[in-house]
Backbone as JSON, one array per atom type, in Angstrom:
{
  "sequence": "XXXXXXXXXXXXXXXXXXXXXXXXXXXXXXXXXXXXXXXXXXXXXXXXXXXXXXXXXXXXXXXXXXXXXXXXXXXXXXXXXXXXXXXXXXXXXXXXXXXXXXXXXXXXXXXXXXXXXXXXXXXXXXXXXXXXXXXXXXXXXXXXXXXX",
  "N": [[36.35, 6.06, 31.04], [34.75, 3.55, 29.28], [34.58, 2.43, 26.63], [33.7, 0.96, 23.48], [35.55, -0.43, 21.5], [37.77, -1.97, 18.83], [40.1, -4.68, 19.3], [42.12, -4.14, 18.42], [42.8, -1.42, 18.9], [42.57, -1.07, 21.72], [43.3, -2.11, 25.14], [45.5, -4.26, 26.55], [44.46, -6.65, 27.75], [42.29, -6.71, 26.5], [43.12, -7.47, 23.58], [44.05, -10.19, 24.16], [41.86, -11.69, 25.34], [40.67, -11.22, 22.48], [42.53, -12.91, 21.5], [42.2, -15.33, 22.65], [39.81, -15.6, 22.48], [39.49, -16.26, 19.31], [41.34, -18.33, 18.83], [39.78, -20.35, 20.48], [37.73, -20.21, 18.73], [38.94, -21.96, 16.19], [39.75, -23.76, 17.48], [37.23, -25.33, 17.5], [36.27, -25.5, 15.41], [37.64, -27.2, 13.86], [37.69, -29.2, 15.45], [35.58, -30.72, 14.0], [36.81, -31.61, 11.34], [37.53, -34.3, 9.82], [40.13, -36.71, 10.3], [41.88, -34.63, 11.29], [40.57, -34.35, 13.66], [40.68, -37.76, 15.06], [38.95, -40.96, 15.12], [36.73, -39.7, 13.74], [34.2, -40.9, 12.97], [32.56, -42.4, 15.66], [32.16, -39.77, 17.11], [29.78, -38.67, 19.46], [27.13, -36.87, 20.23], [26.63, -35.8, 22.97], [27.99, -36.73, 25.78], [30.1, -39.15, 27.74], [30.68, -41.19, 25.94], [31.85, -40.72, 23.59], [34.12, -41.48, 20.81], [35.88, -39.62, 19.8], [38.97, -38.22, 18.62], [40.37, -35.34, 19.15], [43.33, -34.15, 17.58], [44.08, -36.7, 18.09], [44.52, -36.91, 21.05], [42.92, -34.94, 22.47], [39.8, -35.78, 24.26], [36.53, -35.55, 22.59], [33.33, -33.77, 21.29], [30.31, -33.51, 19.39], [28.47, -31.93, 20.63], [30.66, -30.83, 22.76], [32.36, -29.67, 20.9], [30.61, -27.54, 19.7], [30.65, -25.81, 22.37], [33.18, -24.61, 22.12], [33.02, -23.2, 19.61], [31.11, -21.57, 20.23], [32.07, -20.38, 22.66], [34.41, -19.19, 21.81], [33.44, -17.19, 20.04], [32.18, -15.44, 21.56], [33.89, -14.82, 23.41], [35.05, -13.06, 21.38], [33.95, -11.02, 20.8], [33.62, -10.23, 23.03], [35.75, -8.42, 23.94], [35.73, -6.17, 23.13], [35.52, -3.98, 24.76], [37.32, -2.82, 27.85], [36.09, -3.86, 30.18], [34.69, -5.98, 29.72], [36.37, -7.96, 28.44], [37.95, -8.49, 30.1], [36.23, -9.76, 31.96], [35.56, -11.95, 30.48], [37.73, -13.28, 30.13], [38.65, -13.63, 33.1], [36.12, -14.62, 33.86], [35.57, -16.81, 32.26], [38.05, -17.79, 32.86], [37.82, -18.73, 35.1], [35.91, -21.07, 34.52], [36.85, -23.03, 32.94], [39.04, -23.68, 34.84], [37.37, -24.87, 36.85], [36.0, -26.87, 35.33], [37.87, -28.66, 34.92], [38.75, -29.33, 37.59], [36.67, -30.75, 38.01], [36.47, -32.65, 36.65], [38.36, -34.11, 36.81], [37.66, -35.21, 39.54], [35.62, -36.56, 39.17], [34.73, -39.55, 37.97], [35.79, -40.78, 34.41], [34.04, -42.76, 32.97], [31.38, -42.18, 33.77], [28.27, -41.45, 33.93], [28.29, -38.76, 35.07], [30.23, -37.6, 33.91], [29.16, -35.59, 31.58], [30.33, -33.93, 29.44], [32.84, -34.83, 27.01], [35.34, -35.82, 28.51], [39.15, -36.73, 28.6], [41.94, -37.12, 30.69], [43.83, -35.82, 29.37], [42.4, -33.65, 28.7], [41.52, -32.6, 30.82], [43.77, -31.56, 32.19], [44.64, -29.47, 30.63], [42.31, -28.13, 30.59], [42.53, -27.05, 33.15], [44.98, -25.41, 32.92], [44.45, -23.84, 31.09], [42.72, -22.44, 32.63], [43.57, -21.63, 34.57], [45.63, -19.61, 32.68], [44.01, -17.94, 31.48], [43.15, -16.55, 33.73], [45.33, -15.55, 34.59], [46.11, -13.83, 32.43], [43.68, -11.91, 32.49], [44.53, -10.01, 34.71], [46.18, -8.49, 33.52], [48.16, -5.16, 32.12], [45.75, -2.8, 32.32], [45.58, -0.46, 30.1], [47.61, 0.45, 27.27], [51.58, 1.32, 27.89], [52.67, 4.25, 27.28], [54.94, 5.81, 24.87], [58.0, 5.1, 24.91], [59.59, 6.69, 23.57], [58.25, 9.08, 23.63]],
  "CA": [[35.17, 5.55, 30.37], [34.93, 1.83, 28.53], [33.84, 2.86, 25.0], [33.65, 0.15, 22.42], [36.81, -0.72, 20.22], [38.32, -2.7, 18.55], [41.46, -5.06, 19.94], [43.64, -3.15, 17.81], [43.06, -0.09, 19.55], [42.5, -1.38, 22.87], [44.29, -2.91, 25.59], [46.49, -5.84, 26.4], [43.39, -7.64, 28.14], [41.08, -6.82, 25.37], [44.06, -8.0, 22.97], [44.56, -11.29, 24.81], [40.71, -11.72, 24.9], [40.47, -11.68, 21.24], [43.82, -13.95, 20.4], [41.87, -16.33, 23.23], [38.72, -15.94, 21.5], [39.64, -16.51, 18.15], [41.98, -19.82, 19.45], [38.29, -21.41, 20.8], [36.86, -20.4, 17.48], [40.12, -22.41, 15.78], [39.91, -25.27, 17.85], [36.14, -25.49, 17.59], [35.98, -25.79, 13.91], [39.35, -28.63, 13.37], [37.03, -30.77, 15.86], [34.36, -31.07, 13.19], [37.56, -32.1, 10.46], [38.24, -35.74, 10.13], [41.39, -36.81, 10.5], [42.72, -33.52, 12.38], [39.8, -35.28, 14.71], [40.39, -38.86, 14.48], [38.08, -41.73, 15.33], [36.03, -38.9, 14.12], [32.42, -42.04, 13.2], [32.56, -42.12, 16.63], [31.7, -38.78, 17.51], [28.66, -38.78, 19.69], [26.66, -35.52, 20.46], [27.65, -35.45, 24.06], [28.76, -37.31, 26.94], [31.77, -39.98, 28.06], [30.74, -42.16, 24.99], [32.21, -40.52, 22.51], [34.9, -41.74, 20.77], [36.26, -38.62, 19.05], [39.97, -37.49, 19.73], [41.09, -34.05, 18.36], [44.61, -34.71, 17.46], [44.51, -38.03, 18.8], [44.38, -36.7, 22.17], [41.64, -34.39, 23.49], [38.09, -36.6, 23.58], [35.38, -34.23, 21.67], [31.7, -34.68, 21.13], [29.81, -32.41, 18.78], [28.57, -30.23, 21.84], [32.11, -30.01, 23.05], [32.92, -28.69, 19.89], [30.03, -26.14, 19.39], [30.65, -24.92, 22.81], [34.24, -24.57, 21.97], [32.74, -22.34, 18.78], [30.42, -20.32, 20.95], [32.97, -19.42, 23.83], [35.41, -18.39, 21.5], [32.48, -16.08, 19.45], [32.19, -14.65, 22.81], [35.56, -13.97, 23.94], [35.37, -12.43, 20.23], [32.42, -10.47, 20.79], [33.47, -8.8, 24.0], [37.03, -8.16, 23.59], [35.67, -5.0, 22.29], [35.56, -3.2, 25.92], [38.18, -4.04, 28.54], [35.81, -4.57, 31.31], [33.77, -7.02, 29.22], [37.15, -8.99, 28.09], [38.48, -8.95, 31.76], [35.11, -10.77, 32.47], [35.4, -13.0, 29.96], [38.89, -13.99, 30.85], [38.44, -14.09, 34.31], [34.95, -16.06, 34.33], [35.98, -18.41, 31.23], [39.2, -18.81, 33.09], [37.38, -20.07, 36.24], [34.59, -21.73, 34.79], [37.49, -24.17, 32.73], [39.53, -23.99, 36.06], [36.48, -25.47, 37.37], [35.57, -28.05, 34.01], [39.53, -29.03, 35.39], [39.0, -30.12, 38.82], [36.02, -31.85, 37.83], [36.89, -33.58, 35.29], [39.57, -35.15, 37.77], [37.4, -35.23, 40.42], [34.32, -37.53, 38.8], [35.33, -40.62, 36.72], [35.55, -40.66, 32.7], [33.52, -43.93, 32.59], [30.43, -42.5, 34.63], [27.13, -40.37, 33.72], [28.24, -37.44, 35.1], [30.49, -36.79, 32.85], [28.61, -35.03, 31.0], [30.96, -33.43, 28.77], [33.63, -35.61, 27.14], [37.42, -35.35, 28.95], [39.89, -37.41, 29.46], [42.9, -36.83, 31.29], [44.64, -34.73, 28.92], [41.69, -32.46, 28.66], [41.32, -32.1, 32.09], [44.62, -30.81, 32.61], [44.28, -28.93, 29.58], [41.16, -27.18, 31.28], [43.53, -26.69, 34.6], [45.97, -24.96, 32.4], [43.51, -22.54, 30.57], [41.51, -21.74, 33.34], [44.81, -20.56, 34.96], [46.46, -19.37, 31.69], [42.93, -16.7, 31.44], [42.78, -15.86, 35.31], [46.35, -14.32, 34.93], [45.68, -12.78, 31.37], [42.76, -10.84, 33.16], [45.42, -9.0, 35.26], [47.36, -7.41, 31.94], [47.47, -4.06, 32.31], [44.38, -2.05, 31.37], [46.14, 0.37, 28.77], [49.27, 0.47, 26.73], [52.17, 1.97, 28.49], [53.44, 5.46, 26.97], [56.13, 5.27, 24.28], [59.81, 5.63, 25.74], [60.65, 7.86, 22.29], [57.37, 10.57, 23.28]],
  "C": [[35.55, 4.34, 29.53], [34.62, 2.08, 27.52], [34.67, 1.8, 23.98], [35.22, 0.62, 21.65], [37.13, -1.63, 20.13], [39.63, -3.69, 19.4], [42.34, -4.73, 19.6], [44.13, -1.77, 18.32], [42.96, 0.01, 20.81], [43.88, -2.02, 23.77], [44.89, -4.1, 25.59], [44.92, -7.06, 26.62], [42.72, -7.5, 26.86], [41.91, -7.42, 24.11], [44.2, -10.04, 22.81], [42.87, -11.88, 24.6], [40.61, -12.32, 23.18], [41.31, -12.32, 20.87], [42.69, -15.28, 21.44], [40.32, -16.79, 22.46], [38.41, -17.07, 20.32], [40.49, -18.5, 18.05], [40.65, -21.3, 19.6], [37.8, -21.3, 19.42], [37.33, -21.7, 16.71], [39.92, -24.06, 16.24], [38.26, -26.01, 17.72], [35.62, -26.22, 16.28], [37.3, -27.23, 13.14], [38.44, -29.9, 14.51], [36.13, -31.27, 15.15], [35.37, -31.69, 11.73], [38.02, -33.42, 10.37], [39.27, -35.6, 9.63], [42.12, -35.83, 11.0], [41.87, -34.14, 13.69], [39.81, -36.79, 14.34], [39.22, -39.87, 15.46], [36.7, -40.87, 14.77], [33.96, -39.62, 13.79], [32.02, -41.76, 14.63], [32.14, -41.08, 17.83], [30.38, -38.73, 18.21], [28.29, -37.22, 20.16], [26.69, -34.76, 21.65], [27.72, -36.61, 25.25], [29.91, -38.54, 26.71], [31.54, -40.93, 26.78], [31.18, -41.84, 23.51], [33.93, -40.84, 22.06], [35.8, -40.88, 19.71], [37.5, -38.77, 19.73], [40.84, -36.47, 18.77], [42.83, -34.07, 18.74], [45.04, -35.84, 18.01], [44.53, -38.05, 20.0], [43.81, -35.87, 22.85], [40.03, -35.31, 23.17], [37.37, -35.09, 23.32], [34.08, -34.72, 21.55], [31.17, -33.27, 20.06], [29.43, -30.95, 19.78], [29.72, -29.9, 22.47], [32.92, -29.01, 21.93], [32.08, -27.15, 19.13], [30.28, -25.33, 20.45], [31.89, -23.96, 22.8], [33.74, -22.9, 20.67], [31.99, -21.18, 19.56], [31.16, -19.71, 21.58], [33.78, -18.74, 22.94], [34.99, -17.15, 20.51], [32.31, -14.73, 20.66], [33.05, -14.26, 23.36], [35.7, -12.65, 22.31], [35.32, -11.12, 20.17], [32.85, -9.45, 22.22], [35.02, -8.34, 24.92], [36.82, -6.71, 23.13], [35.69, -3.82, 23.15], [36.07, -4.17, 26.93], [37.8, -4.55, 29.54], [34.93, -5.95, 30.76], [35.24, -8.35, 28.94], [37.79, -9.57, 29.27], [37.51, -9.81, 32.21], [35.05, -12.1, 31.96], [36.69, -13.95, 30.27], [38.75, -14.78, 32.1], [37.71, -14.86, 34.37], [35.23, -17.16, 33.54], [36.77, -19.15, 32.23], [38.63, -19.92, 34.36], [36.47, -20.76, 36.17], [35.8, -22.79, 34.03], [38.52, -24.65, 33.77], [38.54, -25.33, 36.68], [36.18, -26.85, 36.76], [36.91, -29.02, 34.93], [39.27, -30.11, 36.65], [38.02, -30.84, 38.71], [36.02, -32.71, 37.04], [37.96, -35.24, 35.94], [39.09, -35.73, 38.79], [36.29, -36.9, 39.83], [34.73, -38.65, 37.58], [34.59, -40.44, 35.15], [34.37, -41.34, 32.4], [31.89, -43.65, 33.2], [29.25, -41.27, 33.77], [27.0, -38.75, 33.75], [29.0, -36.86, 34.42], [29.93, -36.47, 31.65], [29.17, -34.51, 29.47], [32.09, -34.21, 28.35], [34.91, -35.26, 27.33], [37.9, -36.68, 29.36], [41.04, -36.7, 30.22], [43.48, -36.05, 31.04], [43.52, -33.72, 28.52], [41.44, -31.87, 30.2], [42.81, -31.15, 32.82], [44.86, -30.0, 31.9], [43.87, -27.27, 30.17], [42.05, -26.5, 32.36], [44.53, -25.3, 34.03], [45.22, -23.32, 31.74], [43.3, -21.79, 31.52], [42.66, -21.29, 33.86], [45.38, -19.39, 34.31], [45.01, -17.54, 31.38], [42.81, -15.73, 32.55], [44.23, -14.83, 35.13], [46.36, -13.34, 33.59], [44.55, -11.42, 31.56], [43.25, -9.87, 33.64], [45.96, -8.5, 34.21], [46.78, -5.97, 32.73], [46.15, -3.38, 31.84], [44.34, -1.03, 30.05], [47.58, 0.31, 28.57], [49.91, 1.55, 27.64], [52.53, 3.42, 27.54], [54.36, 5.09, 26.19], [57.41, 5.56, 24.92], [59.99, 6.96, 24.7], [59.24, 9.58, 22.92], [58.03, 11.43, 24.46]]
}
């Protein structure tokens, strides 16, 4: 049975979940900080025209940075049962898998980017969306102690 808990009392996935969570929350809130975001005037609300760059090197836009706050409320939020954190892993990981190849796929300079990336966010995204897909596999419960 899946019954609500905490990540402290849960598994590795639901564990991993909430450190990934809490990370999006983290990075969500330092893109709204000038100077940890520099150019941060610049900031536009979303697409390729923004001239934000969180640590000097991810581009940001205000909606890149609220969705950054939402996803990681939500990895927060359902970290609390391990089939809900396995979901969130898994689908986050392949929906920024996905952000990844498009990002590479459709030029910086054009309309459709929609969302602002450059280069080092796009491989970024590549890296996550991988870095979640294999965190999904963790086991489902702690192993047994060796000493019981």
């Amino acid at each position: 049975m899946d019954s609500p808990r905490t990540y402290a009392g849960g598994s590795p996935v639901q564990l991993a979940a909430f450190v990934v969570g809490a990370l999006f929350v983290f990075v969500g809130v330092l893109g709204f900080i000038p100077g940890v975001t520099t150019h941060y005037p610049e900031m536009g609300f979303a697409g390729h025209e923004s001239g934000a760059l969180l640590l000097n090197v991810f581009q940001v836009s205000i909606l890149h940075n609220l969705v950054h706050l939402l996803f990681g409320i939500a990895g927060i939020l359902l970290s609390r049962t391990w089939s809900a954190a396995r979901a969130f892993l898994a689908g986050g990981g392949a929906i920024y898998l996905a952000l990844g190849i498009y990002g590479m796929v459709v030029g910086q300079d054009t309309p459709a980017n929609f969302v602002p990336v450059n280069t080092a966010d796009n491989w970024l995204h590549v890296v996550l969306g991988v870095g979640m897909i294999a965190l999904a596999f963790l086991p489902a419960r702690h192993r047994a102690s060796a000493t019981r």
